[in-house]
C-alpha positions as a Markdown table, in Angstrom:
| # | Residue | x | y | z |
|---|---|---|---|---|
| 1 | Unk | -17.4 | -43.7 | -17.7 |
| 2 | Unk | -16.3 | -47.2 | -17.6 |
| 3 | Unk | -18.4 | -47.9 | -21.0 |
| 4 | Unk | -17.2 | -45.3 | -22.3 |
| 5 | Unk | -13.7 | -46.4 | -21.5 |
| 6 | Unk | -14.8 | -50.3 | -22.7 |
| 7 | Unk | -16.0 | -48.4 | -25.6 |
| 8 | Unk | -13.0 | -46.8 | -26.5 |
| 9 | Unk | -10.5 | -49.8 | -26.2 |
| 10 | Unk | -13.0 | -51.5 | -28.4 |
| 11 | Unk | -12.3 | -49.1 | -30.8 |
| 12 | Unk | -8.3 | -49.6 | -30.4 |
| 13 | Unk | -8.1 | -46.4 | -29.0 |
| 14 | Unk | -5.3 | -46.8 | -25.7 |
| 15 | Unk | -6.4 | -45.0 | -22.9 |
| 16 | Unk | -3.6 | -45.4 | -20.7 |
| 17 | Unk | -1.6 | -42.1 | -20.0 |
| 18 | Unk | 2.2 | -42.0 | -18.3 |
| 19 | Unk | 3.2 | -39.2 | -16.3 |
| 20 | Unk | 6.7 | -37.8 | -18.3 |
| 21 | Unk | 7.1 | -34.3 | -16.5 |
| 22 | Unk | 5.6 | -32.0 | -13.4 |
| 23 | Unk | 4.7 | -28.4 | -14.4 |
| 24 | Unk | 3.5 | -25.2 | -12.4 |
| 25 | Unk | 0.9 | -23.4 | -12.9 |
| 26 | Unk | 1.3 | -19.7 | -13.9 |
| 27 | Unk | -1.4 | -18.2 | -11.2 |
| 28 | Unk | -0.4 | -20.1 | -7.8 |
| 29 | Unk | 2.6 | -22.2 | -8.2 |
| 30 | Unk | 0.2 | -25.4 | -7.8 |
| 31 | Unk | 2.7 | -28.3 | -9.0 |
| 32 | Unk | 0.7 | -30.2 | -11.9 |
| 33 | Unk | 1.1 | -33.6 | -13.5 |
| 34 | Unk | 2.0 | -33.5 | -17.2 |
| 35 | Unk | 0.9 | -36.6 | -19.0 |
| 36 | Unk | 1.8 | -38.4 | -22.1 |
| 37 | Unk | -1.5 | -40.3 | -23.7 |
| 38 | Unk | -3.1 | -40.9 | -26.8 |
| 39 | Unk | -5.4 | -38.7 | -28.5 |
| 40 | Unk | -8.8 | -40.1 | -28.7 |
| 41 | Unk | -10.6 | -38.0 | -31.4 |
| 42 | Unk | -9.7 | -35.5 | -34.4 |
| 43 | Unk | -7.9 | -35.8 | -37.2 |
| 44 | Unk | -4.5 | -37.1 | -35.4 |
| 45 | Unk | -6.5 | -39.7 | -33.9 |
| 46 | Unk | -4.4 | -42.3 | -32.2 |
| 47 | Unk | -1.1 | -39.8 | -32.1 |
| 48 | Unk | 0.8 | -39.1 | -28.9 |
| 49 | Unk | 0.5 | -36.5 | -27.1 |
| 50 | Unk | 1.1 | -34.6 | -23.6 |
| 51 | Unk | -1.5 | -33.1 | -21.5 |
| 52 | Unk | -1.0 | -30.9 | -18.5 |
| 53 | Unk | -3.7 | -31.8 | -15.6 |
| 54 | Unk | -5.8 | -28.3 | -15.3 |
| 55 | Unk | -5.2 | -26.3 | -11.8 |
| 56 | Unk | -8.2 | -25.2 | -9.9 |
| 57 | Unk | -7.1 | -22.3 | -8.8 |
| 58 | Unk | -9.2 | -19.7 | -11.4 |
| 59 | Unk | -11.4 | -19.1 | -8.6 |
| 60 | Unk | -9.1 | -19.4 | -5.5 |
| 61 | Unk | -7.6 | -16.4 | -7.6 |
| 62 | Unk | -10.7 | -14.1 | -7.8 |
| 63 | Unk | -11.4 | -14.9 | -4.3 |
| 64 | Unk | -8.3 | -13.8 | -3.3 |
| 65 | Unk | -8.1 | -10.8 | -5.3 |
| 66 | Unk | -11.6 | -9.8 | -3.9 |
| 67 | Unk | -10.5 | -10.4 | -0.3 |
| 68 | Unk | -7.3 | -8.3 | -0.9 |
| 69 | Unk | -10.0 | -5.6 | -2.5 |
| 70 | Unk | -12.2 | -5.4 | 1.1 |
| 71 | Unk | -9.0 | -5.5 | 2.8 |
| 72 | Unk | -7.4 | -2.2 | 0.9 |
| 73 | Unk | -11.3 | -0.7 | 1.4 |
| 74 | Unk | -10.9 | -1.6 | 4.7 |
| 75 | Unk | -8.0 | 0.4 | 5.4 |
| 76 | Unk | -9.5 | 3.6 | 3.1 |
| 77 | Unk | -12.0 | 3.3 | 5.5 |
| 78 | Unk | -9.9 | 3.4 | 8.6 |
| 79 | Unk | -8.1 | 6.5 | 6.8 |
| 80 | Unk | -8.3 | 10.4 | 8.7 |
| 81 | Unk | -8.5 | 11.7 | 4.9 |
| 82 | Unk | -10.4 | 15.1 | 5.4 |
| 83 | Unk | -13.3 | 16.2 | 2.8 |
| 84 | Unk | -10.2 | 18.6 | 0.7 |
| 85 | Unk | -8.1 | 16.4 | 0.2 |
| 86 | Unk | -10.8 | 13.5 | -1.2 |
| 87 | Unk | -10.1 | 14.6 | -4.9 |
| 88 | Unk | -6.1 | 14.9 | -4.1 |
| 89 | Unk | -3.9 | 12.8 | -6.4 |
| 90 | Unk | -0.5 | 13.5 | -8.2 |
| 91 | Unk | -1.9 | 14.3 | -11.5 |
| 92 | Unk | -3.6 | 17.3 | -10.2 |
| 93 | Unk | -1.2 | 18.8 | -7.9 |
| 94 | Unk | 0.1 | 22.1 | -9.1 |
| 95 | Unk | 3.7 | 22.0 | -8.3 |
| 96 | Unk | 4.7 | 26.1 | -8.3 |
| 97 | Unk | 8.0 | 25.9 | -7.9 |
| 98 | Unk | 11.8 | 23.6 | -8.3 |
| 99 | Unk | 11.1 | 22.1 | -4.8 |
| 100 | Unk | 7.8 | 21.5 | -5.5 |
| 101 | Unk | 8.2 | 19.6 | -8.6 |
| 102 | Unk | 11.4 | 17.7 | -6.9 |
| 103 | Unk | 8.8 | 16.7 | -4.2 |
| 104 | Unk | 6.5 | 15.0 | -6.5 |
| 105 | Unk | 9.4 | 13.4 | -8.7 |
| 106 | Unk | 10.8 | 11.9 | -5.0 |
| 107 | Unk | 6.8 | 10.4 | -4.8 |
| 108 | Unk | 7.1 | 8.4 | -8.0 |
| 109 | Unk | 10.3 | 7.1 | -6.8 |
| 110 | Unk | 8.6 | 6.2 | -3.5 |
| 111 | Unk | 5.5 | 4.7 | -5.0 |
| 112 | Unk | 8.0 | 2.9 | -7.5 |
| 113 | Unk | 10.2 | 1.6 | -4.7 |
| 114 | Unk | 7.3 | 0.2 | -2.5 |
| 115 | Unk | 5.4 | -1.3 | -5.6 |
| 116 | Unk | 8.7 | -3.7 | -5.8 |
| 117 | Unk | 8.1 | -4.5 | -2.0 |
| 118 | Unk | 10.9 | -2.5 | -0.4 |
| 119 | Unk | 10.6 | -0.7 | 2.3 |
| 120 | Unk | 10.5 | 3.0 | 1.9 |
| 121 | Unk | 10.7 | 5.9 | 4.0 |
| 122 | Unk | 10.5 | 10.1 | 3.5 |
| 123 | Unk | 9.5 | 13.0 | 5.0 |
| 124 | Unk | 7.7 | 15.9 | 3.4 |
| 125 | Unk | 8.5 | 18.9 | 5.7 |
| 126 | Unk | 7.9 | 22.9 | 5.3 |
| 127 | Unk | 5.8 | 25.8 | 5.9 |
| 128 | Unk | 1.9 | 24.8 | 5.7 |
| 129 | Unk | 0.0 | 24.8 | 2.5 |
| 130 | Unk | 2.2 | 24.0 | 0.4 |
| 131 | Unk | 1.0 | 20.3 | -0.9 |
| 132 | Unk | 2.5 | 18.0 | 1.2 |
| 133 | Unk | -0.7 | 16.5 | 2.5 |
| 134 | Unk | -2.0 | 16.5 | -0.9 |
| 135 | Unk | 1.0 | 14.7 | -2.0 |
| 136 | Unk | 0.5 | 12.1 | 0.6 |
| 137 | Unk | -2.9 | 11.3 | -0.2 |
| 138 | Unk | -1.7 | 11.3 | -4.1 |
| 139 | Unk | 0.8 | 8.5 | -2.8 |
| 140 | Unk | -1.5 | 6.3 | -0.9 |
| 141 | Unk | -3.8 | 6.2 | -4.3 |
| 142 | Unk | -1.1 | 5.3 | -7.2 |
| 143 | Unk | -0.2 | 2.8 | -4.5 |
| 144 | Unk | -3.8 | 1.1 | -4.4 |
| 145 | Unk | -4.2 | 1.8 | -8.2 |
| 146 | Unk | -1.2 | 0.8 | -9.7 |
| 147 | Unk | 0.0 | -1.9 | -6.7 |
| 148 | Unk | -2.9 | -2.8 | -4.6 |
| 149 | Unk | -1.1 | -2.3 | -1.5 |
| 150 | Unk | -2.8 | -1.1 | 1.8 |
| 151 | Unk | -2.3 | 2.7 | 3.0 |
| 152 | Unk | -3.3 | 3.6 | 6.3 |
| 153 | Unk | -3.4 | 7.8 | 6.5 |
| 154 | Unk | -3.2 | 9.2 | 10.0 |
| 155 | Unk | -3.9 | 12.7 | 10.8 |
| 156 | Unk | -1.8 | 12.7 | 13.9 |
| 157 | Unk | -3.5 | 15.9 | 15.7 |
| 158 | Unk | -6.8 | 14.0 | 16.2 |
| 159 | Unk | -4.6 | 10.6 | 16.8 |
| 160 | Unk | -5.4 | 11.0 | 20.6 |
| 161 | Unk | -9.5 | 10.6 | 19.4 |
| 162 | Unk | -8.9 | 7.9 | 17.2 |
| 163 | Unk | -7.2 | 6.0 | 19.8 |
| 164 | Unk | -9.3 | 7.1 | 22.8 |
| 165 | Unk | -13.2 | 6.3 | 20.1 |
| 166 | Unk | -11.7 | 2.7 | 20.9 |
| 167 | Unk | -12.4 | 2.5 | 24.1 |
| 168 | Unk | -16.0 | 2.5 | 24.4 |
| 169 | Unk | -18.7 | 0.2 | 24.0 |
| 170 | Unk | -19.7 | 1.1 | 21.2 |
| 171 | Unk | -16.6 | 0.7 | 19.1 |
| 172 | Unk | -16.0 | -2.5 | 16.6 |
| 173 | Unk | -12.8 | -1.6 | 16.8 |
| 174 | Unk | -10.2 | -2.3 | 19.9 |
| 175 | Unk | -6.9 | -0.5 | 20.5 |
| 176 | Unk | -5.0 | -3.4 | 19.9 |
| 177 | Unk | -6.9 | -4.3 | 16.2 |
| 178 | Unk | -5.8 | -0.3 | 15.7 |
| 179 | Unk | -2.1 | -1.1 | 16.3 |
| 180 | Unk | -2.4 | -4.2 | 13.9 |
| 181 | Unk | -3.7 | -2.3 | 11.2 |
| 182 | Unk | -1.1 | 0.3 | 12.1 |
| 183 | Unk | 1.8 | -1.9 | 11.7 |
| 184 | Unk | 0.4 | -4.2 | 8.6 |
| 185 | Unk | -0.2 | -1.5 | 6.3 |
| 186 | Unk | 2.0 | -2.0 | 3.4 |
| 187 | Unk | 2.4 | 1.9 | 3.6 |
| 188 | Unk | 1.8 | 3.9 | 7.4 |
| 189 | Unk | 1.1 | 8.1 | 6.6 |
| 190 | Unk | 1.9 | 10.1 | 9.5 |
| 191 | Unk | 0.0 | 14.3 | 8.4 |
| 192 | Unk | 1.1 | 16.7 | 10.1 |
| 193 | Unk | 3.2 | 15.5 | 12.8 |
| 194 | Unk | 4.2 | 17.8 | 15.9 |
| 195 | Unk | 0.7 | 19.4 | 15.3 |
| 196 | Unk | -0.7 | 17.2 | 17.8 |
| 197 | Unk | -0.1 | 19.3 | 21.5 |
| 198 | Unk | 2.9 | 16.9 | 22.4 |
| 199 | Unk | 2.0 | 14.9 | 26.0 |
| 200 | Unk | 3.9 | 12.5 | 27.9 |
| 201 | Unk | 1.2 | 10.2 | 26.7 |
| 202 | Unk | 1.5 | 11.4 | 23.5 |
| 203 | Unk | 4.9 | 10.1 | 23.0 |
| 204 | Unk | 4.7 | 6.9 | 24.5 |
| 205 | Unk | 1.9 | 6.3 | 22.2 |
| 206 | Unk | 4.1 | 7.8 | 19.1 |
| 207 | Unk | 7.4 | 5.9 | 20.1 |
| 208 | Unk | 4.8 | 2.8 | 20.1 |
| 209 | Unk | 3.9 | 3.2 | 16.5 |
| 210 | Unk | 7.0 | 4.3 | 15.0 |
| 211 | Unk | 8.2 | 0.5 | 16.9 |
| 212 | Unk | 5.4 | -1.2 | 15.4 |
| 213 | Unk | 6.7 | 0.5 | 11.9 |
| 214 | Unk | 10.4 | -0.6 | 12.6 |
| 215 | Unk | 11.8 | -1.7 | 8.7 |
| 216 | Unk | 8.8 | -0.8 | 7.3 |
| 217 | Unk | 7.3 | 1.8 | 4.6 |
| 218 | Unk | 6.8 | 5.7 | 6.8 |
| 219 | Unk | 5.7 | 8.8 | 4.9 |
| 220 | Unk | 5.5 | 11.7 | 7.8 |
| 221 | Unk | 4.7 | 15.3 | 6.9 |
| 222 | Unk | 5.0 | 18.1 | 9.2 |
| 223 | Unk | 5.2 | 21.7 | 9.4 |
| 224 | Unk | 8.3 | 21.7 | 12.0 |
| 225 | Unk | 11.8 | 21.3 | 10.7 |
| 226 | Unk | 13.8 | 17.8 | 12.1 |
| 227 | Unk | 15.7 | 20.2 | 14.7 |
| 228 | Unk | 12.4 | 21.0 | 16.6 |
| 229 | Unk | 11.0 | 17.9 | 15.8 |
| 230 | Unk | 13.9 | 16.7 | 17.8 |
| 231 | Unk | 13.6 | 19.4 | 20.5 |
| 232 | Unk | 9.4 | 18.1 | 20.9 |
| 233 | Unk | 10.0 | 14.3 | 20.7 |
| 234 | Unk | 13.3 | 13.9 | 21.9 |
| 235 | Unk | 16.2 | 12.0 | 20.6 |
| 236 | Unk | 14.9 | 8.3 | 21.8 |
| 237 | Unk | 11.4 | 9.3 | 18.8 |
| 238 | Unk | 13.8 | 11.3 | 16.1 |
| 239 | Unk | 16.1 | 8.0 | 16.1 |
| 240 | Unk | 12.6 | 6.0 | 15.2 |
| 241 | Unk | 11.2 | 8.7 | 13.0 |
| 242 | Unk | 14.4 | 8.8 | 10.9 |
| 243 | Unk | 15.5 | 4.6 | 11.2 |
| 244 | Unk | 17.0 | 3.7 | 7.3 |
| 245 | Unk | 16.8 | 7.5 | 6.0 |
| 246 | Unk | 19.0 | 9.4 | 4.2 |
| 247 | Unk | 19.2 | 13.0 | 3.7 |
| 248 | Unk | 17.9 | 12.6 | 0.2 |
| 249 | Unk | 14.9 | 11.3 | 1.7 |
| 250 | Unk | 14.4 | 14.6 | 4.0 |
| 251 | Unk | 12.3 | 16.6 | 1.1 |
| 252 | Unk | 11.8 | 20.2 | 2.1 |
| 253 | Unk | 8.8 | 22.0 | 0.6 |
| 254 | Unk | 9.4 | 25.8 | -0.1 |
| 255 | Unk | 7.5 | 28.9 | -1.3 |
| 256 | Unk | 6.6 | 32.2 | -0.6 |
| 257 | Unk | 2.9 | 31.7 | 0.5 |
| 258 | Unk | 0.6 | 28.5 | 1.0 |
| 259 | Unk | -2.0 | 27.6 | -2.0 |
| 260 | Unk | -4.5 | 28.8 | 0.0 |
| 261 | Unk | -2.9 | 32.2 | 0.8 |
| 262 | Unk | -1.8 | 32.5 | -2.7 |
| 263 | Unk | -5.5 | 32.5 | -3.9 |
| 264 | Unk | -6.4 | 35.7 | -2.1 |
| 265 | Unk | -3.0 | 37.4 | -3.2 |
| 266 | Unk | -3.5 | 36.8 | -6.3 |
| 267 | Unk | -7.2 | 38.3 | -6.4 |
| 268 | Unk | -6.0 | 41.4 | -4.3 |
| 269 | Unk | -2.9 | 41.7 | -6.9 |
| 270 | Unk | -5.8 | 42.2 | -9.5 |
């Protein structure tokens, strides 16, 4: 290097470069040296110009994005998503009717508001069958597509398993690495909520989450209306449930008969 530099000098070529400005790079923020020098080759040979000094973070960024990639697998993976609901998504839900199709326009507007990092909340409530687990799962999937943000999806009937699998031996997974996951998840998705067989240890375990999701993104579905919600939980969990709601974000599914019922109507009807 140094003959090359020797070399160079010889040739009355100056090598010495003075730093005129500090940059950022685009990627991480990195603060990087700009540089005024000579050039040494080409046809402006000998001309001034600036150089920015190059930022090593090209592969500090691929790591990071495939660490963020295990981590929103990670939380798939930790997911109560039943077989039916595997192919779920927006796109194909078959909205039947006005509140049905305001249901899935109030998703958008959730997926839209958490993809700009605020904190959302709704709940999908009505009669069963009528999409709003589907819907949920279409959420948590435009939110790992389109965002890359982490969706944990609880079926809350078999929450007492999940919770009680963590106690033995064999489990990687402890309670308390349950709760974190639980309270980091960019979105938390409580199905079918009051379907559970409501216990005193039940609710303290409920009332725990919803404190551990305090300001933070909730989607809860249920089949039970806020009043008996309210008459199971009590008001100490319904003030948790519904912390930074409106009533525009209380969206009630109707219709006549589930999609599954529907089905069999509809082939007795012909």
């Amino acid at each position: 290097m140094r003959r090359l530099a020797n070399f160079l000098n010889a040739d009355g070529i100056n090598l010495k470069r003075t730093l005129v400005n500090v940059s950022h790079c685009r990627n991480c923020g990195r603060a990087l040296n700009v540089y005024k020098m000579r050039m040494i080759g080409g046809p402006r040979k000998g001309s001034w110009t600036t150089i920015t000094e190059p930022c090593d973070c090209s592969f500090s960024q691929q790591a990071l994005q495939e660490a963020d990639r295990i981590k929103r697998e990670r939380f798939y993976e930790l997911s109560t998503i039943n077989d039916a609901l595997k192919q779920a998504t927006l796109k194909n839900f078959s909205a039947q009717n006005a509140s049905q199709i305001h249901a899935v326009e109030h998703a958008v507007e959730f997926v839209e508001k958490i993809g700009e990092n605020k904190p959302a909340r709704m709940f999908y409530y009505g009669k069963p069958g009528l999409g709003k687990s589907h819907l949920a799962v279409g959420i948590s999937k435009l939110l790992d597509q389109k965002y890359h943000k982490t969706c944990l999806f609880i079926d809350v009937p078999a929450l007492k398993l999940i919770f009680k699998s963590t106690w033995t031996k064999e489990s990687t997974l402890t309670e308390r690495d349950l709760m974190t996951f639980i309270a980091d998840a960019d979105l938390l998705i409580l199905d079918d909520v009051g379907a559970e067989g409501i216990t005193p240890w039940s609710k303290e375990l409920m009332f725990a989450i919803l404190n551990a999701r305090l300001s933070k993104s909730l989607l809860v579905t249920t089949n039970r209306s806020i009043s008996e919600l309210d008459l199971d939980y009590g008001p100490k969990i319904i003030d948790r449930f519904l912390e930074n709601m409106s009533k525009a974000d209380l969206v009630h599914l109707d219709g006549d008969y589930s999609h599954r019922l529907a089905r069999f109507i509809e082939d007795d009807e012909q």
